[in-house]
Structures are given as structure tokens and as C-alpha cells.
Backbone bond lengths (Angstrom), bond angles and torsions (degrees), N, CA, C in turn:
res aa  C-N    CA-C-N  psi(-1)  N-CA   C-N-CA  omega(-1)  CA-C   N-CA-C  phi
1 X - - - 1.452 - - 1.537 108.30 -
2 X 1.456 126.56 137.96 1.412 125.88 -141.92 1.552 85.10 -104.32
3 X 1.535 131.43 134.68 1.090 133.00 120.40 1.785 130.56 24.16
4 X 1.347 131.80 101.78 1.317 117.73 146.23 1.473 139.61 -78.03
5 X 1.301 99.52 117.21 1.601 102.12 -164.85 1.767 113.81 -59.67
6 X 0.865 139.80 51.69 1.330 133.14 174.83 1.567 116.83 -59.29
7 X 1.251 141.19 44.71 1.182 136.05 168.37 1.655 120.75 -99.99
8 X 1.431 120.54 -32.88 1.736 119.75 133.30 1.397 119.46 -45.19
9 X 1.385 138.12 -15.33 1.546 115.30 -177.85 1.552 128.02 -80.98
10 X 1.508 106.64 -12.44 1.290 120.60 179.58 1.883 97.59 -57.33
11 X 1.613 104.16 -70.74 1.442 117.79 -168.19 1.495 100.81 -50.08
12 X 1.242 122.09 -42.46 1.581 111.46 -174.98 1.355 123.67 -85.71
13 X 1.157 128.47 -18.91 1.462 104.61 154.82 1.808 98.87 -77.26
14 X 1.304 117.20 -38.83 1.697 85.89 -175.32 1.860 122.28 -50.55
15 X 1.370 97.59 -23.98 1.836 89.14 -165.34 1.744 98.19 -104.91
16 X 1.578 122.63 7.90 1.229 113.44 136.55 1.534 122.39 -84.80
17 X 0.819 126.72 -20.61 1.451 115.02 -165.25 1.862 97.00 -106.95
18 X 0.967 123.76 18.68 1.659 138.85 145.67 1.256 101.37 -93.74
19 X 1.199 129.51 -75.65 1.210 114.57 -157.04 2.144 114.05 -72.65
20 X 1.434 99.70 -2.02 1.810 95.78 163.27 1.689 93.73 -88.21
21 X 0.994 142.46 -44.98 1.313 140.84 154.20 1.594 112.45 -7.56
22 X 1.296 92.74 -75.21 2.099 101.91 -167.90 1.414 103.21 -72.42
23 X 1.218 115.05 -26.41 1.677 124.54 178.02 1.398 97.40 -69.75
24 X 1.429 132.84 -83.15 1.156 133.15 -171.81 1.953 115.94 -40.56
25 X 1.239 111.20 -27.19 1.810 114.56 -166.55 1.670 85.28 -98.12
26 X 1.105 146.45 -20.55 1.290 137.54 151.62 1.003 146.06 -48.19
27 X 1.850 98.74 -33.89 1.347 109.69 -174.57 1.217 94.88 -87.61
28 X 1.292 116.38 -53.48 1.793 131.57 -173.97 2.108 100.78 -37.14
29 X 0.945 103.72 -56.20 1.219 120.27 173.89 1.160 129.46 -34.61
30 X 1.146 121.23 -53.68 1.628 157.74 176.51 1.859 113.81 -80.37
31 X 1.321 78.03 -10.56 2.172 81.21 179.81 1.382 104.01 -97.59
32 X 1.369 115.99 135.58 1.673 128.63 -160.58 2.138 93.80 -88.24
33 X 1.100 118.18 76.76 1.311 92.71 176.60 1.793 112.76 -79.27
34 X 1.314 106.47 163.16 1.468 120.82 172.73 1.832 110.53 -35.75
35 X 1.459 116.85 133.44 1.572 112.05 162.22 1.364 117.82 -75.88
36 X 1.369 113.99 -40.22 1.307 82.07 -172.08 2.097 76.17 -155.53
37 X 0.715 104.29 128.83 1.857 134.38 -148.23 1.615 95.26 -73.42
38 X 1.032 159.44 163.06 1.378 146.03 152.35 1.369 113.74 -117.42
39 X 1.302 102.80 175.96 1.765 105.97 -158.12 1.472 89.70 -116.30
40 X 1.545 100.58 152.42 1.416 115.20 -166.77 1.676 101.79 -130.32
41 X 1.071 93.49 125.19 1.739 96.06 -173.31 1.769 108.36 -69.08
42 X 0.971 103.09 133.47 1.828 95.93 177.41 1.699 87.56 -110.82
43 X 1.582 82.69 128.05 1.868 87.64 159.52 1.504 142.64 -95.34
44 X 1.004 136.20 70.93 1.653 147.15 -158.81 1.508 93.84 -30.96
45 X 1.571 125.18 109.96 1.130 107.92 125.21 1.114 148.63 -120.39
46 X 1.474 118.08 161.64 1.468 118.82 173.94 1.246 129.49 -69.82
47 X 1.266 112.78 134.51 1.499 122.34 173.11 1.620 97.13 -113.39
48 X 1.449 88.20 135.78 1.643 104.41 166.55 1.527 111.62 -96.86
49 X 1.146 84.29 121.86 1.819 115.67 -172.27 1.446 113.44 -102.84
50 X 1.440 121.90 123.11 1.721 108.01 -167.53 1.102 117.38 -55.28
51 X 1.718 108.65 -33.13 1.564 119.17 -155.06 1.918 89.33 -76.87
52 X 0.782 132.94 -12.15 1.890 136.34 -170.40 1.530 90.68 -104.62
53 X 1.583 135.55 41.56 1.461 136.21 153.55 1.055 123.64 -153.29
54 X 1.289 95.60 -9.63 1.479 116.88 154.18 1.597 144.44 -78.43
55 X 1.474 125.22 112.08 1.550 95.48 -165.74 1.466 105.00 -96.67
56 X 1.206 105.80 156.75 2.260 97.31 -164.92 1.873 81.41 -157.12
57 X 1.646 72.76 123.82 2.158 97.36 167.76 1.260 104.55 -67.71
58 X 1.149 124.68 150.83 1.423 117.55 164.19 1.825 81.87 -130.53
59 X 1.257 113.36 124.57 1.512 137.25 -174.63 1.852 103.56 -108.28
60 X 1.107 94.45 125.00 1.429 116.48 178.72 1.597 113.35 -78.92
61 X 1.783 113.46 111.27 1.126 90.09 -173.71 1.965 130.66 -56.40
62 X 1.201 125.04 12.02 1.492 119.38 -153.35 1.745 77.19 -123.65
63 X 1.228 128.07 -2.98 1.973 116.45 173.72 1.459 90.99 -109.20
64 X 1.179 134.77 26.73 1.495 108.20 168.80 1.524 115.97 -123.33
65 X 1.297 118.69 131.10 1.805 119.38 -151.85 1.422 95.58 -49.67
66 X 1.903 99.74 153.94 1.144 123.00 175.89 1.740 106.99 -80.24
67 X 1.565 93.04 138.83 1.428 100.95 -166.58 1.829 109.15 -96.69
């Protein structure tokens, strides 16, 4: 059973994975991003929630008399 020549595989992934390299910093390169970004007001609103008109104890079981 004959031998696989693997002594080209070193160089070829090296001179693919350069050239996705120079490909990728090209593209990146070439993309127009924003100068200077603007701000977008977010408006909070409120929702009225029953439990937020309601006032409710929350009682600890160890403060409530011994029975």
C-alpha cells in the first residue's frame, strides 16, 4: 500500500489561511462603518402593575407570635 505524500500540506494550509487572512482584512477594510454613531433616546415606560398599588407585608416566619 503506497505512501501518502503529505510534504505539500504544510505550505497549503499556510498559503490558504494567509490568503483568508488578506481576504478577510480587505473586506473589513472596504466596509463604510458609521463616524461618529448617534444616540437614540430610549423612552422608559411605565406599566401599571397591580402588585405596584398594592401594599403587601411580607412577615418573617421567626416575627410572628409563638403559637
Amino acid at each position: 500500500m503506497p505512501q501518502l505524500d503529505t510534504s505539500s500540506w504544510f505550505i497549503t494550509a499556510l498559503s490558504t489561511a494567509i490568503t483568508l487572512f488578506i481576504t478577510m482584512q480587505l473586506k473589513i477594510s472596504l466596509h463604510n462603518f458609521p463616524q461618529t454613531p448617534s444616540i437614540k433616546s430610549v423612552k422608559l415606560t411605565k406599566s401599571n402593575n397591580p402588585w405596584e398599588l398594592k401594599w403587601t407585608k411580607i412577615y418573617s416566619p421567626l416575627s410572628l407570635p409563638q403559637q
